[in-house]
Backbone as ProteinMPNN parsed JSONL, in Angstrom:
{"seq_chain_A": "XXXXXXXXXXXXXXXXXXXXXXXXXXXXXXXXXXXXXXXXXXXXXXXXXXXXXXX", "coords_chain_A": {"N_chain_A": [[102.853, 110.587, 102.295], [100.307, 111.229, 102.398], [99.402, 109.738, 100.168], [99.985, 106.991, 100.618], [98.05, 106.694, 102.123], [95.532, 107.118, 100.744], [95.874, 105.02, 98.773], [95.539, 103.027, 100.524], [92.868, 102.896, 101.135], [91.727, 103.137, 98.783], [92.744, 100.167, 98.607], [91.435, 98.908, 100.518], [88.93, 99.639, 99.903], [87.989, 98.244, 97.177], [88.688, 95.72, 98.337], [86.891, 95.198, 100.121], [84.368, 95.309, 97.997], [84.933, 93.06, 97.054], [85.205, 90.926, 98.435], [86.574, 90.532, 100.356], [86.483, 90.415, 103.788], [88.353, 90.464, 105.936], [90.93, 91.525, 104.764], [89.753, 93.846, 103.888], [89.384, 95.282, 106.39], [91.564, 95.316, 107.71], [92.894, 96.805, 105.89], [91.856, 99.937, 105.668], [92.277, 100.304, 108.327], [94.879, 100.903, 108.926], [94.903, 102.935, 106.727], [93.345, 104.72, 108.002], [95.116, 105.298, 110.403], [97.452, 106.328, 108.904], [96.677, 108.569, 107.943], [95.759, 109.807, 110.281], [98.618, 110.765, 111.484], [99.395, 111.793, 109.311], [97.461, 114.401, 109.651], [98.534, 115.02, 112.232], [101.106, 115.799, 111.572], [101.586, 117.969, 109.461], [99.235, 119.951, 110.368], [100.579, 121.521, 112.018], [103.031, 122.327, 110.63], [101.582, 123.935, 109.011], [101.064, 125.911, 110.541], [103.217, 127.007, 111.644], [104.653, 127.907, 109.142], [103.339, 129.809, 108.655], [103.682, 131.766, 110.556], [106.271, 131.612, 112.756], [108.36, 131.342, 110.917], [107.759, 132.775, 108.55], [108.976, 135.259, 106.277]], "CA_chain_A": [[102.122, 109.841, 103.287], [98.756, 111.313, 102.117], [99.41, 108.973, 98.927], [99.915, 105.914, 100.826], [96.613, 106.485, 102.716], [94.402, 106.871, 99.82], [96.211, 103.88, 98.159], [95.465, 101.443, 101.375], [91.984, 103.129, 101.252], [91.243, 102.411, 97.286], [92.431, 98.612, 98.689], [90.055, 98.464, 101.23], [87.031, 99.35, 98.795], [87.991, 97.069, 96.691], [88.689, 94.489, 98.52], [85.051, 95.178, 100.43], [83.594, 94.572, 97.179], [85.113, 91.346, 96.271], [84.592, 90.687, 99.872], [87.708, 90.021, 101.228], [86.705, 91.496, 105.256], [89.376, 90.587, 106.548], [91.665, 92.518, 103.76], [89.548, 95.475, 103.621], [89.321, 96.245, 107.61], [93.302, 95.771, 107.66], [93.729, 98.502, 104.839], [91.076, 100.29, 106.301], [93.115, 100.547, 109.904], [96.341, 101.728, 107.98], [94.829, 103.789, 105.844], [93.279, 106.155, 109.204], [96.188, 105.439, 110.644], [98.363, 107.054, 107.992], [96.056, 109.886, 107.947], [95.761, 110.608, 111.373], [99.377, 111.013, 111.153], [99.693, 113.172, 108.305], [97.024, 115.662, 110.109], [99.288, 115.417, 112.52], [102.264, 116.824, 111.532], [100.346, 118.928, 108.053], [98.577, 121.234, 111.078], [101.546, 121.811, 113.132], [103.579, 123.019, 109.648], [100.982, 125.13, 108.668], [100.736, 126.943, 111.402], [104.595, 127.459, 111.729], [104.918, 128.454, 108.143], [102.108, 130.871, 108.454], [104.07, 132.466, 112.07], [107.379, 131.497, 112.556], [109.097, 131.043, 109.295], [107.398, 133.777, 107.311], [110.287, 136.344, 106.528]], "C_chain_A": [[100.628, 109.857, 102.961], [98.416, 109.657, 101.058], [99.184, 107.689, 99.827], [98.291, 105.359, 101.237], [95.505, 106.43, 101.837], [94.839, 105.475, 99.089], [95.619, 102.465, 98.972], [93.679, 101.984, 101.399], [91.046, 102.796, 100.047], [91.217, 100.542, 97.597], [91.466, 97.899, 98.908], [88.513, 98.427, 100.696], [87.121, 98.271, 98.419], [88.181, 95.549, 96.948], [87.203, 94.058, 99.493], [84.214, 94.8, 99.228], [83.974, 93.283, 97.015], [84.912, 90.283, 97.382], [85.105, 89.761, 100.812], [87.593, 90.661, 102.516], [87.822, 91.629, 105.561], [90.908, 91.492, 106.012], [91.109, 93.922, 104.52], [89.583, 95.934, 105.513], [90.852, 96.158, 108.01], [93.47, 97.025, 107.163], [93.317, 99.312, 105.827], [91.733, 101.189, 107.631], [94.165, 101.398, 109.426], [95.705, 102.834, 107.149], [93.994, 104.857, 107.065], [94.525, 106.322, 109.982], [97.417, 106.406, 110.186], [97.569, 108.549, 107.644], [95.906, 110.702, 108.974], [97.367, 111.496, 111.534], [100.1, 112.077, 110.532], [98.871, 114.282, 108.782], [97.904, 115.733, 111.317], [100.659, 116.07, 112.267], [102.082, 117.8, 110.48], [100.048, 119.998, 109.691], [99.724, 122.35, 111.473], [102.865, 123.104, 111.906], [102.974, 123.779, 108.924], [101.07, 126.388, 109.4], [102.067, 127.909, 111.722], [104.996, 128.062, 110.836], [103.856, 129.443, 108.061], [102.664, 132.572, 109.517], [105.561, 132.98, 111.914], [108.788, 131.812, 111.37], [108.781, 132.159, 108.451], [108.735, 134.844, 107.416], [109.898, 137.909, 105.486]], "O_chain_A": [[99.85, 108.918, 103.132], [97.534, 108.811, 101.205], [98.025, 107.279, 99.76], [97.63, 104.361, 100.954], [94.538, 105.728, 102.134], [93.861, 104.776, 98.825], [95.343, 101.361, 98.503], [93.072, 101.027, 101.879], [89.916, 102.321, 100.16], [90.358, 99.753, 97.203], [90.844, 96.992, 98.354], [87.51, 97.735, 100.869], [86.587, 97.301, 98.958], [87.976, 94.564, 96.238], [86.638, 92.966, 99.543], [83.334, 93.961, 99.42], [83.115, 92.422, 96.82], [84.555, 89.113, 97.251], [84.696, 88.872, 101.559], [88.45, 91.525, 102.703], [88.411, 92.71, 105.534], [91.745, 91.969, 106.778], [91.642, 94.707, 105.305], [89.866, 97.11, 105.74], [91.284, 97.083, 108.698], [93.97, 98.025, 107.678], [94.045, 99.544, 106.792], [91.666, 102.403, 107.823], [94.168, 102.613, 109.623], [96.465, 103.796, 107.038], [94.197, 106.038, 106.784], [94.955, 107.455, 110.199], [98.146, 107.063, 110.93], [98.133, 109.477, 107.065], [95.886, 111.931, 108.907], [97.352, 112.718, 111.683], [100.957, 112.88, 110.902], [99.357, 115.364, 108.449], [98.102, 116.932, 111.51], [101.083, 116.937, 113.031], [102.693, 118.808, 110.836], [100.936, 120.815, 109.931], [99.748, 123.568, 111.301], [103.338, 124.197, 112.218], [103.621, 124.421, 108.097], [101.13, 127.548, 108.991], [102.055, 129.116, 111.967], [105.787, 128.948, 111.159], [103.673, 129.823, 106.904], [102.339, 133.754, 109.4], [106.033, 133.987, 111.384], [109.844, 132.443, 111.338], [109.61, 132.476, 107.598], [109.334, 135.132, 108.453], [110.682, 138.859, 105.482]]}, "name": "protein", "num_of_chains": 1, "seq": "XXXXXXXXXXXXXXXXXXXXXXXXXXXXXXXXXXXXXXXXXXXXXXXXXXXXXXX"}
């Protein structure tokens, strides 16, 4: 998921340079989107594998 987010986030540069807006603030959206995401559930499995789970 991280991957996808830097991938729609490389778009969005690039498509800010060539100066497609309407492209790059799409990626842009998806690409925090997909990150907020992944810190969501990334915290939650740290914390469990740090607690819970350790054996």
């Amino acid at each position: 998921m991280l991957k996808w987010s830097a991938i729609f986030l490389l778009i969005a540069i690039v498509a800010a340079i060539v100066g497609f807006t309407d492209v790059s603030e799409g990626a842009a959206s998806i690409s925090k989107i997909l990150f907020g995401i992944f810190a969501i559930l990334c915290i939650p499995t740290f914390i469990f594998g740090l607690t819970i789970f350790k054996k």
